[in-house]
Structure formats: C-alpha cells, structure tokens
C-alpha positions in Angstrom: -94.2 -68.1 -22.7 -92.4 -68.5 -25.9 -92.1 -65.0 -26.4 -90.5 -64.6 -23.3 -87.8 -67.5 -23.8 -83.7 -66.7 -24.7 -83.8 -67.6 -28.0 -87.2 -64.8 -28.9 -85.2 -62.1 -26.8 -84.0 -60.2 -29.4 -86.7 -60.6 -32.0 -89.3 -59.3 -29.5 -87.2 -56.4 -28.5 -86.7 -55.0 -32.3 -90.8 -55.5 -32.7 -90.9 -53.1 -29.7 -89.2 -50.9 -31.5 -90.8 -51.4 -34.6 -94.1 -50.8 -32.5 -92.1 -47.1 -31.2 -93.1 -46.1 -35.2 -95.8 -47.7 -35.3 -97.4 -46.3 -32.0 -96.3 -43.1 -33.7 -98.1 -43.3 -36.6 -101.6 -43.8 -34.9 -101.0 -41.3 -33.1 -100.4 -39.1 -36.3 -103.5 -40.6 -37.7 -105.6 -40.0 -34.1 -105.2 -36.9 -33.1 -107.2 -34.8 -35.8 -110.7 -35.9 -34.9 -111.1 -34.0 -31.6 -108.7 -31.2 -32.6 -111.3 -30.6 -35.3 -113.3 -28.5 -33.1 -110.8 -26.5 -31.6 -109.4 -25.7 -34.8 -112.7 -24.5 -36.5 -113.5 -22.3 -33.6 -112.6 -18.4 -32.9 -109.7 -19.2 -30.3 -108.0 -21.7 -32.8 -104.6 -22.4 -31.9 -103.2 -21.1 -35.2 -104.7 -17.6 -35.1 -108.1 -17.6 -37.1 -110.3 -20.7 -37.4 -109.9 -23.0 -40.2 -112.9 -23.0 -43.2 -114.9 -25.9 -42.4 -115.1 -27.1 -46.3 -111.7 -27.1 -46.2 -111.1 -29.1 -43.0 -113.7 -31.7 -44.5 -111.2 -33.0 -47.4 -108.7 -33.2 -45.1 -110.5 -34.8 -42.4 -112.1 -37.5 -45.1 -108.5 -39.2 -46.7 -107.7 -40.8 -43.2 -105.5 -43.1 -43.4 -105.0 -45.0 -46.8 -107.6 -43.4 -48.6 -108.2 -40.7 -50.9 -112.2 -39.0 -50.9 -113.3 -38.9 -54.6 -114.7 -36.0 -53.7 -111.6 -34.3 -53.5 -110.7 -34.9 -56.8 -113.6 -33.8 -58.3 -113.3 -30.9 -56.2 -109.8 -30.4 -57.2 -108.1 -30.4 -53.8 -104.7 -31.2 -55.0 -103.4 -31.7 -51.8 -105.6 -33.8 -50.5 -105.4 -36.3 -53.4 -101.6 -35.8 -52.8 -101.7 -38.3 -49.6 -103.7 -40.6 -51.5 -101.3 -40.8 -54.6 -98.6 -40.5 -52.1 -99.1 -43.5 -50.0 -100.0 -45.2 -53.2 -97.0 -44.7 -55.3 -94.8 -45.5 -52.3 -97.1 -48.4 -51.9 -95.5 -49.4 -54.8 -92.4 -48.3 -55.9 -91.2 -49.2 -51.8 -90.0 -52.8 -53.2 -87.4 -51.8 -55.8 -84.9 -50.5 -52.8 -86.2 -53.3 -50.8 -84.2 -55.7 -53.3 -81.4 -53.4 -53.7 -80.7 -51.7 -50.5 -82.2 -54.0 -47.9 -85.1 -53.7 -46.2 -83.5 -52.2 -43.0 -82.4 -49.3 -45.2 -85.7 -48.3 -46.7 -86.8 -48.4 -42.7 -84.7 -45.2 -42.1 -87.1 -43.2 -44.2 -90.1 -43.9 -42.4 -89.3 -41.8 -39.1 -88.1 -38.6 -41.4 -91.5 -37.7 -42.9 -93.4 -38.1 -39.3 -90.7 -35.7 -37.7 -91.8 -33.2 -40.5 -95.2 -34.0 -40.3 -95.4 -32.7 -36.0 -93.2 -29.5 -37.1 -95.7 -28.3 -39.2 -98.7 -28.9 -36.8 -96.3 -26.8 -34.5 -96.0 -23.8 -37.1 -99.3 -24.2 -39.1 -100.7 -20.7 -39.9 -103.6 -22.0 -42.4 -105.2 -24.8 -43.5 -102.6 -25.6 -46.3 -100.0 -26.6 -43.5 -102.2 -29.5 -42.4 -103.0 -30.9 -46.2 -98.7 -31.2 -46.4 -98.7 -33.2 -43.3 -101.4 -35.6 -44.4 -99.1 -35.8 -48.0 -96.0 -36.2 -45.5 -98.1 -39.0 -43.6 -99.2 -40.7 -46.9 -95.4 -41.2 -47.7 -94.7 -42.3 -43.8 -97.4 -45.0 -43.9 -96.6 -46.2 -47.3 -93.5 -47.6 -46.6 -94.3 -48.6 -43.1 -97.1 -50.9 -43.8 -94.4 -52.8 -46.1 -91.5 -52.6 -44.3 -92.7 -53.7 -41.1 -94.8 -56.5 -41.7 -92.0 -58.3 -43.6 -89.0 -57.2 -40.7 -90.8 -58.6 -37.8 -91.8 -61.9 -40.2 -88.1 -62.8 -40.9 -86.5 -62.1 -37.6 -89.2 -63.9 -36.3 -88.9 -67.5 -35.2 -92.3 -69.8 -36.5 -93.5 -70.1 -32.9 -94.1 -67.0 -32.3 -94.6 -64.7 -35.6 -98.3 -64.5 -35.2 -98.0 -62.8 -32.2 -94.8 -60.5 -33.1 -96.9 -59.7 -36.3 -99.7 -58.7 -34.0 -98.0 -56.0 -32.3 -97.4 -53.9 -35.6 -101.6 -53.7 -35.7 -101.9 -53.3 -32.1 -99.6 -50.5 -31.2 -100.6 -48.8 -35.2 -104.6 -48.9 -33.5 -103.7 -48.1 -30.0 -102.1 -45.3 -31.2 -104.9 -43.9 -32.8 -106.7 -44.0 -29.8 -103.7 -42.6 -28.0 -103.7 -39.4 -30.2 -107.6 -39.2 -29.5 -106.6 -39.0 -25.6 -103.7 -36.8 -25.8 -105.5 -34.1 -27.1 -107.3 -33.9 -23.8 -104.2 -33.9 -22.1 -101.7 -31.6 -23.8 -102.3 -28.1 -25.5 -102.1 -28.1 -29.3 -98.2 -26.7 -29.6 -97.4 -29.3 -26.6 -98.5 -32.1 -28.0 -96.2 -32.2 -31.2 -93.1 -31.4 -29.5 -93.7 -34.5 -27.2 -95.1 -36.8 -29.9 -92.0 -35.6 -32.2 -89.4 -37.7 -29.7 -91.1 -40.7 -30.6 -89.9 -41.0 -34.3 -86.4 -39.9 -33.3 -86.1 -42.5 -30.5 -87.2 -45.0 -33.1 -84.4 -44.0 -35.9 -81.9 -44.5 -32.8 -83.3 -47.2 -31.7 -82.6 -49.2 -34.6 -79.6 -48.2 -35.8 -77.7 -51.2 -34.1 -80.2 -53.9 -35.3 -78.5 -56.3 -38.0 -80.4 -56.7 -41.3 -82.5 -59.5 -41.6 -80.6 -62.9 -42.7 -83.0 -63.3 -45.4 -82.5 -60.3 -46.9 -78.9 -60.6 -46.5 -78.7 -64.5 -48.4 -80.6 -62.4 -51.0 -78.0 -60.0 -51.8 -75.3 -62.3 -51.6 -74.0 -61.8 -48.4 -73.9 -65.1 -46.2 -71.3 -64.2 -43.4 -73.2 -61.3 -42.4 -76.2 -63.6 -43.2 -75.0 -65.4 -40.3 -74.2 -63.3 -38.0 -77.6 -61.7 -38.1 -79.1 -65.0 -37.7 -77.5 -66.0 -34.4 -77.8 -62.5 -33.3 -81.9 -62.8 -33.8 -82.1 -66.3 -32.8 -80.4 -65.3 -29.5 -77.7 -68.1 -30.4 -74.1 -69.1 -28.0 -71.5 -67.8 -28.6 -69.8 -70.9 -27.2 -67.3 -72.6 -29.2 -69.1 -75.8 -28.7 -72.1 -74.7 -30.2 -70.7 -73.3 -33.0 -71.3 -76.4 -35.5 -74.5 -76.9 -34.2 -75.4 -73.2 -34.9 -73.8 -73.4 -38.3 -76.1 -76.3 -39.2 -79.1 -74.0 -38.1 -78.3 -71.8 -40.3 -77.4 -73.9 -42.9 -81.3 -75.3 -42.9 -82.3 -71.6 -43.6 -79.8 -70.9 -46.1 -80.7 -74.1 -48.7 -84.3 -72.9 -48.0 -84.0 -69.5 -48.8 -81.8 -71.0 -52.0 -84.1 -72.8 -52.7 -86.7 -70.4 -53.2 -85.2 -69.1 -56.2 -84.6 -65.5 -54.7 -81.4 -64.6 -55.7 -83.1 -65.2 -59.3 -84.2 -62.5 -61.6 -88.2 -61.7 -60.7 -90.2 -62.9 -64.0 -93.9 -62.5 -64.6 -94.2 -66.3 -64.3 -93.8 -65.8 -60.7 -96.4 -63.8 -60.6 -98.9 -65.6 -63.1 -99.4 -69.1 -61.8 -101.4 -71.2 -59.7 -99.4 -70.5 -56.0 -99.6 -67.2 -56.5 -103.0 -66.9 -58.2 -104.2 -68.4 -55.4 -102.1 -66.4 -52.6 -103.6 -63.1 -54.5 -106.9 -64.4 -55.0 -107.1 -64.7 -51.0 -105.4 -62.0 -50.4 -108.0 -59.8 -52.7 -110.6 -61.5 -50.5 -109.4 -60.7 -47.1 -108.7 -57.2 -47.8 -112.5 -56.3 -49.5 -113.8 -58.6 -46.1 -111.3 -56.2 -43.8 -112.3 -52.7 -45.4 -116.4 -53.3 -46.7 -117.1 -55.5 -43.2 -116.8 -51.8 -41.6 -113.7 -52.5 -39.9 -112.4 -49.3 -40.2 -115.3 -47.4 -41.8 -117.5 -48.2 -39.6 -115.5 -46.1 -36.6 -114.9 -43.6 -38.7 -118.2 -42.5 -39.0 -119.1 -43.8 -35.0 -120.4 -40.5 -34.0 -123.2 -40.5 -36.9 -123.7 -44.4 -36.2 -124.6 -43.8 -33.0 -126.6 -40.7 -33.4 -129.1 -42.5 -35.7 -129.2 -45.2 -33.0 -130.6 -42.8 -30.9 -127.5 -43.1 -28.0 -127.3 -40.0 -25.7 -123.4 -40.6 -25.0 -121.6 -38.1 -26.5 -119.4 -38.3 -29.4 -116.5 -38.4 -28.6 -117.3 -41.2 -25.8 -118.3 -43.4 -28.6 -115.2 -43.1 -30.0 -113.2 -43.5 -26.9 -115.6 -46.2 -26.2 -114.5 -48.1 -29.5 -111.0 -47.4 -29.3 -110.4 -49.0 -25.7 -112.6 -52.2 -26.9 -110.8 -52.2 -30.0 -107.3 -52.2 -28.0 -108.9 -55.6 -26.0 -109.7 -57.4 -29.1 -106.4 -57.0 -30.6 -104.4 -57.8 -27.6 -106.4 -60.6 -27.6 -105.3 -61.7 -30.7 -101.4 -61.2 -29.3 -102.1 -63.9 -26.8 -104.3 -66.2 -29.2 -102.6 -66.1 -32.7 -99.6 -68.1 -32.0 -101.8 -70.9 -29.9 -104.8 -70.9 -31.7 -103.8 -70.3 -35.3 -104.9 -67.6 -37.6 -108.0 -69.3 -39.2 -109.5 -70.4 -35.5 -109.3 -66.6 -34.7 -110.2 -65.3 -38.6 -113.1 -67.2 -38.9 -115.1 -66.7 -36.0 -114.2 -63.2 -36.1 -115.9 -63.1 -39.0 -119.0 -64.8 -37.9 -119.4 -62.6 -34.8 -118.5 -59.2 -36.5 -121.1 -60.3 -38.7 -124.0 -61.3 -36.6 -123.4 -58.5 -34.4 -123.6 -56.1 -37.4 -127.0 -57.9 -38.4 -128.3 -57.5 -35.1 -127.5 -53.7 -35.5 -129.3 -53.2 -38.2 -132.7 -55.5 -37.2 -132.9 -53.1 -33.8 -132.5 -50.1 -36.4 -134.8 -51.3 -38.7 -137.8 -52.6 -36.3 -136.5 -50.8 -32.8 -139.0 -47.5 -32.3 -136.7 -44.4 -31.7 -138.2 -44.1 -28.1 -137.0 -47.1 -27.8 -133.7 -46.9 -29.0 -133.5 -43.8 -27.0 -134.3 -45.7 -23.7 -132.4 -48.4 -24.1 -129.3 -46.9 -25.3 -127.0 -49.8 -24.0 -128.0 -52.7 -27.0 -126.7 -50.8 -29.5 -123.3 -49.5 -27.8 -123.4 -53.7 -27.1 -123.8 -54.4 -29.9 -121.0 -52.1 -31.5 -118.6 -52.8 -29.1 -119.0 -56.5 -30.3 -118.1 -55.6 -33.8 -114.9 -53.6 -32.3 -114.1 -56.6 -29.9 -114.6 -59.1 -32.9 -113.3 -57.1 -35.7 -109.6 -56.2 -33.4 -109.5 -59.8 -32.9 -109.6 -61.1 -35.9 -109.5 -59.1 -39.3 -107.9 -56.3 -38.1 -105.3 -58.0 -36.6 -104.5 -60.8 -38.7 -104.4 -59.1 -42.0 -100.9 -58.0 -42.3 -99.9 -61.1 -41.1 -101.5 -63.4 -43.3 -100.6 -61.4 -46.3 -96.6 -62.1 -45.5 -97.3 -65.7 -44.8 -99.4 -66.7 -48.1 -97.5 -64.7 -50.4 -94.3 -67.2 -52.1 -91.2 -65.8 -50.6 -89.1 -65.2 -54.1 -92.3 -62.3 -54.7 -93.1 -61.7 -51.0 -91.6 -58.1 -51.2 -93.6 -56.8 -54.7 -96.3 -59.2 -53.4 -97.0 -56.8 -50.3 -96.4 -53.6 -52.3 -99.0 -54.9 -54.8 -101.4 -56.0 -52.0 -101.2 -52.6 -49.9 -102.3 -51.2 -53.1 -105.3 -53.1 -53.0 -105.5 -52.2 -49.0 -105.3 -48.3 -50.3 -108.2 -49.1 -52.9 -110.6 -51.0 -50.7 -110.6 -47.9 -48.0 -111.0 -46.1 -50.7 -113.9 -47.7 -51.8 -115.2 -48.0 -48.1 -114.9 -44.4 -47.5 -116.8 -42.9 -50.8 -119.5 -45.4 -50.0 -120.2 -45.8 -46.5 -120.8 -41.9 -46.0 -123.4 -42.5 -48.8 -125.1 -45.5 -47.2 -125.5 -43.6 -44.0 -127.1 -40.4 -44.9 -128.8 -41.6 -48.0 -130.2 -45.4 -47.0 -129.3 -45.3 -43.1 -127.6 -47.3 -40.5 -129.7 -50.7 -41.1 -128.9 -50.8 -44.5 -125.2 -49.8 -44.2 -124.9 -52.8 -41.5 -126.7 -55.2 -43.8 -124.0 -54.5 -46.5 -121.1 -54.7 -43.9 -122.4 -58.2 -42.6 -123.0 -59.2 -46.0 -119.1 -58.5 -46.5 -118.3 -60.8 -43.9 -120.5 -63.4 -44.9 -118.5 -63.0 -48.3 -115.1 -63.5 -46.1 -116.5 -66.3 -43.9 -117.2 -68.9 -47.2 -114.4 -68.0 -49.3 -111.6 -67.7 -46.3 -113.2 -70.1 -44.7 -112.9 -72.8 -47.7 -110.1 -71.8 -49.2 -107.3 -70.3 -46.5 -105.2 -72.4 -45.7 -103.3 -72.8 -41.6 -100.0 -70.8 -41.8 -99.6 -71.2 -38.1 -95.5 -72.8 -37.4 -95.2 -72.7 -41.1 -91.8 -71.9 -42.4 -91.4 -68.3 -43.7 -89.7 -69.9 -46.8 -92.6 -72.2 -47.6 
C-alpha cells in the first residue's frame, strides 16, 4: 500500500497525530448524550441534579451549531459556543498567514484540556455551558487547521486517504465518548480523556512546518528541509540534486500561484473561485439537510416513531459502529476510487434508503412496524453506512482540493462558516419536522437534499483525485 511505502512514512505518522486531537474532540462532543441521564437524576455526580430546561440548550448546540432557541431564550452561554466556533471559524486565517499554520495548531489542545477540568469540578449547570464555549473555540480552529496540514504534507497519492482519517477518528470519537461513559465513572473519565490533548501538543512539537506554508512566508531553506523531511527523502549526498530538483517543481508551483502576493477581492470574485464556492455551498447544504448529522442526532425519536423496541441508546451505538465502517471504508477507497466514484453513489444510496424510510413510515401499519423492527434499523444503518462513506467523509477533503491555493486558507475559514450555518439550519428544522410533520416527511426532505447534491455535484464537480495541491 502507498500509505505504507518510505516516502508516506512520515506524513502518515503526523496524521496519526493529528487524528490524537481529533479523536479527542469526538470524544468531547460524545460523551454528553448518555451522561444526560445521570446528571438529571438525584444521585448526580455534581451534587444535585441538573434542571432539565437548562440541560436542553446545552444538549441542542452540538457541535457547530447554535439552537435559535437559545437566543430567543437568552441563554448567553449557549449562543456563546455558536459565536465562538464561528468567529474563530473566521478570524483562524489571519495568524494562519502570519504565524504559520503549525503555530495556530498549538491552541487547539489548550481549550480541550480546560474543557475536561471543568467537567471534573462542575458544581452547576453553568460549568458545562463554559465547556461547550471552550469546545466551540477548540473545533473552530481544528476543522481549519487540520484539513489544510494533512493536505500539504501529503503526497497526491495518498491525500484522500490521509484526509479521511481527520473525519474518521473526529466520528469515532464520538462514538468513543458514548462508550466510555459505560465504562468509566463521571470524575474518571475526564482525567483519562485529559492525557489525550496533552499527548497531542507533545506529539507535535518536533514536526517541521509545512513547506508550503514556509515558501509562503519567505522561508525556502527551511522550505526544504521540511519537504525532504515529509517526503521521507535521502539523505545521501548522491541524491541531493535529484531531491533539490523535487523541490524545486514545488517551489515554481507554489510561485506560481501568486501566494506570496497581497490577497485582493479579485481572488475571491471570479469564475475559479465562483465556481469552487458555488460547489462548495452545494456539498455542505447536501452534507447537513441530507440528515447526515441531524439525522443521528435525533436517532432515539427516529426510531421511536418507527416503532423499534431497541432501546435508545442501542440505536445510537448501533449508528455509531456502522457509521465507523462506512468511513473506514472511504480510507481504503478514496485514494483508488476517486472522490466523485465514492460522493456520488453515496449520495444516491443515502438517498434511496432515506425514501425507503419514509414509504414504510408513511404506508407501514404500526403493528407492523412494531413486528418487523429490523427494516427500518436496515434501512438506517444504510443511510449511516452510505452517508460515512461518502459525504461525511469526503467533505473536508474536497473543500481543500477545489478551493485555489493563493485563498485556500480564508477559503476554508469562509466555508466552515457556511458548515456552522447549514447545522444550524439542520438543527432548528429537523426537530420541527419530526414532532410537527413526522419521520416520513422529515426523510422525504432529507432525500430530497441528496437528490439536490446528486445533479449539481454530479454535473459540475470536477475529479481532484492525484491532482496537485497547487493546481
């Protein structure tokens, strides 16, 4: 395998520990859900049981989002993550372009550490609304930083499937954190979690600065060095002059690009990067209103109104662990297939199955449902298979390898604005299609969504696969 060879050595070991904070972060994000319980009840961990009206907001800006509700409701602090994640959403590539990317990466650790020693000395509700904020500030600049790191270390062989990883270990973490709780006591669990963020920041102390990032600031030796370090090159003096004219190939291309240039709005506001926005606007509506993640979020209700008799928290387990297979699928497939052979009929499937979901709510009787619990679980497991596999997966990749390198850095910040908008707009909306219209019509919407995705993507994106990170 290619991501086994000499030369990928050391670009997959810094994606493992990229994945180290990233694994983290699911697991920040994961293990609220079946803490919940515990935490509302009389023997509550922190010493009185937490208001359920108050444990609602929290529980409802997962993630990226921010619950409207909450800010008509006035919870300040649980807009704060929203506006949090969002502002360093986009204020994350001004010390990208002056201090390096590497640099900004050091942050990303400190505000997880936090976040675990205030789960380990919450006394009320108010403790949990700063970790989310905390959180909000974490993920911001993680689902920047990362992406780009791993895409210009990475050789063209095998960034699909370095790029992968981030997604994988950010969702198997979640489903991690869900487990854990099962397995360690609420004051355990953070000061075990905790070691992971600090064994990241160690971790990746030694690792040069991309060589990209470097040409960018002017500095071409250690441009160099960091090249032959990621590209695993000899240090043999007979290779030196054919490494040098490696290098060399990357250097004129990054030139090239125009990014040591001043950033005008002309790069913005024509047709390359109309178009790279345009489909970028596209795939993130198709990943966040197909029910990708909104979809699990609400599983438990889902499932209910489908009549299943597992419980709960299985469905959600149940999700997670077909959710880890489709996106290690998409590690093994991305680099061989390409991204649209795996986008596409991700798509199509996620879609279909989502039809079928609502037809058997829509026409199925409830004894029936009720007997024949195993269609719909199926069923949803398809769209958890299909949707890791594809959308899930391939979004943060795609994003880095449509957007034109001289803007790729804004270009993300301004796109995982749009990410923090569209789960916004998924999670004010699907709660409201579930109670008010049901599950048929909420999975009529969704597969509508990726009907939406499956034309325009499919027409219009074009095959980044062995591309250039330059082009």
């Amino acid at each position: 395998m290619k991501i086994c060879s000499r030369r990928t050595r050391w670009q997959l070991l810094s994606t493992m520990i990229l994945c180290i904070m990233s694994l983290t972060h699911g697991i920040s994000l994961g293990w609220f859900s079946p803490t919940l319980p515990t935490l509302i009840s009389d023997n509550s961990p922190i010493g009185h049981p937490i208001d359920i009206s108050e444990v609602k907001w929290y529980f409802s800006i997962v993630n990226l989002g921010v619950n409207l509700t909450c800010i008509i409701e006035i919870s300040r602090i649980g807009a704060a993550f929203g506006i949090g994640c969002l502002i360093c959403n986009m204020v994350i590539c001004v010390p990208v372009s002056y201090i390096g990317i590497k640099k900004c990466m050091y942050f990303v650790p400190l505000p997880n550490i936090l976040n675990w020693i205030l789960i380990y000395f919450a006394s009320k509700s108010l403790y949990f609304y700063v970790c989310r904020v905390l959180l909000g500030f974490s993920g911001g600049t993680l689902v920047v930083c990362f992406p780009v790191f791993i895409a210009e270390v990475s050789d063209n062989s095998v960034r699909g499937t370095l790029g992968s990883f981030f997604m994988m270990t950010l969702c198997s973490g979640i489903t991690v954190g869900f487990v854990l709780v099962y397995c360690l006591s609420y004051h355990v669990l953070p000061c075990v979690v905790v070691f992971l963020p600090i064994l990241y920041l160690c971790l990746i102390i030694p690792l040069p600065e991309p060589p990209q990032d470097l040409l960018k600031r002017g500095y071409e030796e250690k441009a160099e060095k960091s090249f032959c370090f990621y590209k695993n090159l000899s240090k043999d003096p007979a290779q030196q002059a054919e490494n040098k004219a490696e290098f060399d190939i990357l250097r004129n291309k990054v030139l090239a690009s125009g990014i040591t240039e001043k950033i005008t709005s002309a790069d913005f506001f024509n047709k390359v990067s109309g178009k790279a926005f345009g489909l970028i606007a596209v795939l993130l509506l198709s990943n966040q209103m197909s029910g990708s993640f909104a979809i699990f979020n609400y599983s438990s209700t889902i499932f209910e109104q489908l009549g299943s008799r597992m419980e709960p928290n299985l469905c959600g387990i149940f999700l997670g662990v077909v959710q880890i297979f489709g996106l290690i699928s998409a590690v093994l497939l991305v680099d061989r297939v390409g991204r649209r052979l795996l986008l596409i009929p991700s798509l199509a499937g996620m879609g279909l199955a989502e039809l079928g979901v609502g037809l058997l709510k829509s026409f199925a009787s409830q004894d029936f449902l009720h007997n024949n619990g195993w269609i719909a679980l199926t069923l949803m497991g398809i769209v958890s298979f299909t949707a890791s596999a594809g959308i899930v997966a391939l979004t943060f990749v795609i994003i880095v390898e449509l957007l034109p390198f001289k803007i790729r850095a804004p270009g993300i910040s301004i796109s995982m604005c749009g990410l923090s908008l569209s789960v916004f707009i998924a999670l004010i909306t699907y709660p409201v299609l579930i109670n008010d219209y049901g599950v048929h019509v909420t999975m009529f919407v969704s597969a509508s969504f990726c009907l939406l995705g499956l034309i325009v993507l499919g027409i219009f994106l074009p095959e980044t696969r062995g591309k250039s990170i330059t082009q």
